[in-house]
C-alpha positions in Angstrom: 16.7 8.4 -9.3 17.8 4.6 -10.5 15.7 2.2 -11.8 17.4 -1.2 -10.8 15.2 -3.6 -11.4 12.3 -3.8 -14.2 9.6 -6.5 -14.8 6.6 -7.0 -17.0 4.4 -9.6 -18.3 1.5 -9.8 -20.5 2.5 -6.2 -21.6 2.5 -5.9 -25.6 5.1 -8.8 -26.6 7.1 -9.4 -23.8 5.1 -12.5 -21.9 7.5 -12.6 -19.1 10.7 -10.2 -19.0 13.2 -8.9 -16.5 16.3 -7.1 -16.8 18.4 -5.9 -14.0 19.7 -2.7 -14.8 22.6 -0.5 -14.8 23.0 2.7 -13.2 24.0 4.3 -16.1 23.2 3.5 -20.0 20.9 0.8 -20.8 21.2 -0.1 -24.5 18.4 -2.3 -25.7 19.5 -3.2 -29.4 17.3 -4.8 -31.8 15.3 -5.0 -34.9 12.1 -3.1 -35.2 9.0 -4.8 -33.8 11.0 -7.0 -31.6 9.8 -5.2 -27.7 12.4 -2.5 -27.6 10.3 0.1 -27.2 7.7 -1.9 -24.8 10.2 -1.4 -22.0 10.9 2.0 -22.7 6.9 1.8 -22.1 6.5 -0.4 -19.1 8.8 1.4 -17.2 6.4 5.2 -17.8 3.9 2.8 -16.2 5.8 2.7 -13.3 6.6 6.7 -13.1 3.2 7.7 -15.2 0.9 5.1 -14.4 0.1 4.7 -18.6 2.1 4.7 -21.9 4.0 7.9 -23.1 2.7 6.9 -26.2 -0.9 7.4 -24.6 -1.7 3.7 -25.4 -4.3 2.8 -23.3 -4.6 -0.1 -20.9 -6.5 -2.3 -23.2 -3.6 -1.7 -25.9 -1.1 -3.0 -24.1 -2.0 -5.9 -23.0 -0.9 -9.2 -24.4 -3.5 -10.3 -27.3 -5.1 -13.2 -25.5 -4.1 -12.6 -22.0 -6.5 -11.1 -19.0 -4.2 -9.2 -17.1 -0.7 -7.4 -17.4 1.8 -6.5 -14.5 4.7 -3.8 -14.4 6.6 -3.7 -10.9 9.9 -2.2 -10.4 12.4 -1.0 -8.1 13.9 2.2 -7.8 16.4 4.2 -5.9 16.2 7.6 -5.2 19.2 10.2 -5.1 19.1 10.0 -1.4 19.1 6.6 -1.4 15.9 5.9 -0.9 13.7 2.7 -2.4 10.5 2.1 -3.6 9.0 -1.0 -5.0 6.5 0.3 -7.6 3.8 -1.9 -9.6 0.9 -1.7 -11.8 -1.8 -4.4 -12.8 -4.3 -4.1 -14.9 -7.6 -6.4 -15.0 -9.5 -6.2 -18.2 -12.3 -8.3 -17.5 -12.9 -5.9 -14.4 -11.4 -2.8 -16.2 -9.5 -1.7 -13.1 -5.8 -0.8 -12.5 -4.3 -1.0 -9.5 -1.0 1.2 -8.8 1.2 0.5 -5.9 4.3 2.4 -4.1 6.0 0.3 -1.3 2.3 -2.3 -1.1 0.2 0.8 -0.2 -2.5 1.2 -2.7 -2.3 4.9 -4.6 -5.8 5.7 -5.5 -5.0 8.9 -8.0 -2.6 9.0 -10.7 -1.8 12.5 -10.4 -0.6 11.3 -6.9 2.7 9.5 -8.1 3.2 11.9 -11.2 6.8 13.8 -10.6 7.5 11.2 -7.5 9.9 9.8 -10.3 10.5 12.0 -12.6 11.1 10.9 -16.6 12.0 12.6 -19.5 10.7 11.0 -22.5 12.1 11.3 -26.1 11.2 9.2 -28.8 9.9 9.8 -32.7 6.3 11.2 -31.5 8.2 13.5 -29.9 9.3 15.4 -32.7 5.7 17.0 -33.1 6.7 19.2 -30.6 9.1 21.2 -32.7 7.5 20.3 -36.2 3.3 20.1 -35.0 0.7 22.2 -34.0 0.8 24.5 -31.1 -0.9 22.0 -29.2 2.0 19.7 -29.0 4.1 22.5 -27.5 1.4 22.8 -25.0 1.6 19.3 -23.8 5.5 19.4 -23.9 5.0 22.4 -21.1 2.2 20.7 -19.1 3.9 17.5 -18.7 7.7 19.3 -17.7 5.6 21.5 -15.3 3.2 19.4 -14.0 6.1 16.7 -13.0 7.4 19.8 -10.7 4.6 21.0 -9.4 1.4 19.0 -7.9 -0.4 22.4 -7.6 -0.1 22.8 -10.9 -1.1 19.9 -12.1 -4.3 19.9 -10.4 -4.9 23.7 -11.6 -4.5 22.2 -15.2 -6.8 18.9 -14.4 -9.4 21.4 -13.2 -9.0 24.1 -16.0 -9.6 21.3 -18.8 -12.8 20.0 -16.9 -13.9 23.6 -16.9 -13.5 24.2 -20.5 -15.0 21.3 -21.2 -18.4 22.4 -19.3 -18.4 26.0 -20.6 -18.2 24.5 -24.2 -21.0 22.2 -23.6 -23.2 25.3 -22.2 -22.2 27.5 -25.4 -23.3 24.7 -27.6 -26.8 24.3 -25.6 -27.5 28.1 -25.9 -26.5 28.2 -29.0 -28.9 25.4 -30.2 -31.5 26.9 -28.0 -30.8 30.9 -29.1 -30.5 31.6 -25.5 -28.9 34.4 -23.5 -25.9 32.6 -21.5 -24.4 34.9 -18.8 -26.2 33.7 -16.3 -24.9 29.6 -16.9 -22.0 30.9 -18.0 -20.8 33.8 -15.2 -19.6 30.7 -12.7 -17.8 29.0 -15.3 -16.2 32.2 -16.3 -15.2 32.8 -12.5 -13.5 29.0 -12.1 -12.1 29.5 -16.3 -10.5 32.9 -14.9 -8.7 31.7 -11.9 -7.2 28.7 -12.4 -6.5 30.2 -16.0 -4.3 33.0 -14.5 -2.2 30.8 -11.9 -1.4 28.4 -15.2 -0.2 31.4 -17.2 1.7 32.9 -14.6 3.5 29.9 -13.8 4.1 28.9 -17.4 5.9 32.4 -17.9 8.0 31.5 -14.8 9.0 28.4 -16.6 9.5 29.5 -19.5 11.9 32.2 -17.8 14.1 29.3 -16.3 13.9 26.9 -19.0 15.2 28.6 -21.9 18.8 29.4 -20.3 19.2 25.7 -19.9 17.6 24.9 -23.5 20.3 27.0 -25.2 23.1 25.8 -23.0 22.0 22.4 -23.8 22.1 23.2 -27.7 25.6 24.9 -27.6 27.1 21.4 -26.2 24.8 19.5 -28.8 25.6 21.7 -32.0 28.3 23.8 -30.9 28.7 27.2 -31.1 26.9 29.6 -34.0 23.1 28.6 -33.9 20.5 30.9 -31.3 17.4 28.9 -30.4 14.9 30.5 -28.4 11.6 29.2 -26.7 9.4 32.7 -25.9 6.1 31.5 -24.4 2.9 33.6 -26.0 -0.3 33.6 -23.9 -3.3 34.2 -25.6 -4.5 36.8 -23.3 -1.8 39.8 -24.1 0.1 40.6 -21.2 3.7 42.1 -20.2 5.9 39.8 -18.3 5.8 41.9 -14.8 2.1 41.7 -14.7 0.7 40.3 -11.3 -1.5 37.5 -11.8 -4.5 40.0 -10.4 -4.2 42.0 -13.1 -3.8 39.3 -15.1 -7.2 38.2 -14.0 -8.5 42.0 -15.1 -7.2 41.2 -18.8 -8.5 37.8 -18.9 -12.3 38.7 -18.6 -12.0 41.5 -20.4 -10.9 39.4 -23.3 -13.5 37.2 -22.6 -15.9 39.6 -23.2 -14.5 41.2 -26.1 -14.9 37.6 -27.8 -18.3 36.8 -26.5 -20.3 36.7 -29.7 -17.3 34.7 -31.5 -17.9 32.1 -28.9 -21.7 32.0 -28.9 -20.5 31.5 -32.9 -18.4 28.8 -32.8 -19.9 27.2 -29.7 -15.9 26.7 -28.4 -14.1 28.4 -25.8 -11.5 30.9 -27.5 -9.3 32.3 -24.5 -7.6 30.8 -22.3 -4.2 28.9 -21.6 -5.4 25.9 -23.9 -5.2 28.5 -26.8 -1.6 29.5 -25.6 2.2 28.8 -27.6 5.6 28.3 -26.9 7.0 29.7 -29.9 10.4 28.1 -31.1 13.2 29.8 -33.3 16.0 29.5 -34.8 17.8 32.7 -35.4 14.8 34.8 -35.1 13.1 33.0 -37.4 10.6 30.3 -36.9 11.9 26.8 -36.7 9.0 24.8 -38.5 9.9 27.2 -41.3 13.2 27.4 -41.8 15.2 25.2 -39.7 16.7 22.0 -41.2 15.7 18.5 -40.0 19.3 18.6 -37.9 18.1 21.6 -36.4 15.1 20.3 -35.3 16.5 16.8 -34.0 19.2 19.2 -32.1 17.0 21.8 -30.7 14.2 18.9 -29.3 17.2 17.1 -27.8 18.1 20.2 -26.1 14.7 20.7 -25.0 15.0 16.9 -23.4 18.1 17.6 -22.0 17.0 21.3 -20.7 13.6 19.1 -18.8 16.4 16.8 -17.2 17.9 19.5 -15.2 14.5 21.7 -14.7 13.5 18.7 -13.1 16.4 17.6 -11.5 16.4 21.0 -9.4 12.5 21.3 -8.7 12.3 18.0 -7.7 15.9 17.4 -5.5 16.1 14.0 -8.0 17.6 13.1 -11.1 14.9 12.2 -13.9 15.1 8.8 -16.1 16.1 9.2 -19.4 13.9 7.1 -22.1 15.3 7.7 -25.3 13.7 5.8 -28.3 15.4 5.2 -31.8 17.0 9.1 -31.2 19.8 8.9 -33.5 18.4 9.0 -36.7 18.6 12.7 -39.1 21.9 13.2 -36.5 25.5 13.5 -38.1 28.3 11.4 -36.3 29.4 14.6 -34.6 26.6 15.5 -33.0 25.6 11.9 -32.2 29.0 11.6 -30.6 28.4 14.4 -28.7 24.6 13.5 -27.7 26.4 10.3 -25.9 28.5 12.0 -23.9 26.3 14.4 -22.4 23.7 11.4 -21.8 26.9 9.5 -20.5 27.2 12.2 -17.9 23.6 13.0 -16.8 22.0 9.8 -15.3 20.4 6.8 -16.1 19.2 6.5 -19.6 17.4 3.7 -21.5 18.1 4.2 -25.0 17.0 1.5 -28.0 18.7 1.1 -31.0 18.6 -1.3 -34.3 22.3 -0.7 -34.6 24.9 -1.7 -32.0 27.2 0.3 -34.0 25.3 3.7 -33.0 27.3 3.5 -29.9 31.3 4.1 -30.3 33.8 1.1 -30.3 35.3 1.6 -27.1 31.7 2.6 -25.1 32.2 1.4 -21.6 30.1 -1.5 -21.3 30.0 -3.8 -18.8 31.4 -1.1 -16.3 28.8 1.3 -15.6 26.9 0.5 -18.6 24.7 -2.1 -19.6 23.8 -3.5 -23.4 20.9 -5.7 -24.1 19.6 -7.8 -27.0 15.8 -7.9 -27.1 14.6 -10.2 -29.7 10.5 -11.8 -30.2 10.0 -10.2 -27.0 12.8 -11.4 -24.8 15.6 -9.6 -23.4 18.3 -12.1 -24.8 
């Protein structure tokens, strides 16, 4: 997948900007606060229909403007286009998303149509933060490659959300719940099991390709591992029937701790994907190179997981990435982004990027300055 042609206005600080891109590195150099980052933004409208920095649509808009548009074109591997947009009305609070004119009334209908990767400095909670980072990192590489999954995972959070509200009415009303409660359990248990099962599966594909990724970052010498740990105990060959078994019957071993706390306590939203270095955990006792290397890897491990589910290569946004990286590694991080696919990448320093970098070829360098691509 190629983006070749972005445009926005009204969208944070860029009033009216396009840029005609390459097929291969965009470099948007710059000082902070000067719109680099807003295109790495407007275009995730165009493949997520909102900001990967989950702005809403208020937030970017233009301070004194009405309305905001996005459109772009892209080119699929197979040479396929599609003209893409997104307009936002605040004074009717509606957004209206757009493939080829027709009108898509669902986000989750365009999500993993063109595939992104996203890494920028929020990014780095998924290695450093809580286990609910780690979560999202899974959801979002998963649901991009799968719309059954996604819908399992829109469904499973609307069910938590009910069962939580029913534990906190009995609870304030000393009430016996089963009876609310057995449906929600039923719905919680099923779409629950198909989630796990298929994050194992990931997880089983995915870590081959994170520690291939690393080797070529970091070299040789270094074992990360990703090991994903459901909260409801279970081997890797167990079927997701049995599964099922297991689940309810941890359900019920925790019921009064849930009529406690009010909050449901099993369950795929209390899962982690644990991270390590050498064995040993990596918000422990890697170094800050370690963990800039191994979320790289990550990044670069989603670009080919979804380059293979999805029969298209994914577009690389890479935000202000080169910081707590040594020259060697850096060197090396451009050339395996030089030979995956299109990449945006933002930088204050032209000098990030080596002397004899091919620009003007198959790459492309732009000067974004007060909101202008210059």
């Amino acid at each position: 997948m190629k983006l070749k042609h972005l445009e926005i206005s009204s969208f944070r600080n860029h009033t009216s900007t396009t840029v005609e891109c390459s097929d291969c590195v965009n470099g948007l150099i710059g000082e902070n606060g000067q719109g680099k980052t807003n295109l790495l933004e407007g275009i995730s409208y165009l493949c997520l229909t909102k900001s990967f920095f989950g702005a809403s649509d208020s937030t970017v808009l233009q301070i004194g403007k009405n309305r905001f548009a996005v459109s772009g074109e892209f080119v699929g591997d197979s040479g396929v286009r599609y003209d893409v947009g997104v307009r936002y009305d605040a004074e009717a609070k509606e957004k209206e998303v757009s493939v080829n004119r027709a009108a898509i009334d669902r986000s989750a209908d365009i999500i993993g149509q063109f595939p992104v990767v996203v890494l920028s400095p929020e990014s780095n909670a998924i290695t450093a933060g809580a286990p609910a980072e780690r979560r999202k990192f899974m959801d979002f590489v998963i649901a991009q490659s799968s719309r059954v999954y996604l819908e399992d995972l829109v469904e499973y959070r609307r069910v938590v959300k009910q069962r939580n509200r029913i534990l906190l009415d009995v609870k304030m009303a000393r009430t016996d719940p089963s009876e609310l409660l057995d449906p929600w359990n039923t719905e919680l248990i099923d779409r629950g099991a198909r989630i796990m099962v298929r994050r194992r599966a990931f997880l089983a594909e995915f870590q081959p390709l994170v520690q291939e990724a690393y080797e070529k970052l970091a070299g040789e010498g270094e074992e990360p591992t990703a090991h994903y740990k459901a909260s409801v105990e279970h081997e890797e060959s167990t079927s997701e029937e049995e599964l099922r078994r297991l689940f309810r019957q941890e359900l019920e071993r925790r019921r009064e701790e849930e009529m406690q706390t009010a909050t449901s306590s099993v369950g795929p939203h209390r899962d982690e994907l644990e991270l390590k270095m050498h064995g040993l955990d990596l918000r422990r006792y890697a170094s800050q190179g370690q963990h800039k290397s191994l979320l790289i890897a990550l990044k670069v491990a989603e670009f080919f997981y979804l380059q293979k589910a999805r029969s298209e290569s994914p577009l690389l946004l890479l935000d202000d990435i080169f910081g707590e990286l040594d020259a060697c590694r850096s060197e090396r991080l451009l050339g395996l982004i030089d030979s995956l696919g299109q990449a945006f990448i933002t930088s204050t320093n032209e000098a990030v990027f080596p002397a004899d970098f091919d620009w003007g070829t198959r790459s492309r360098k732009f000067f974004v300055q007060q909101g202008a691509v210059v």
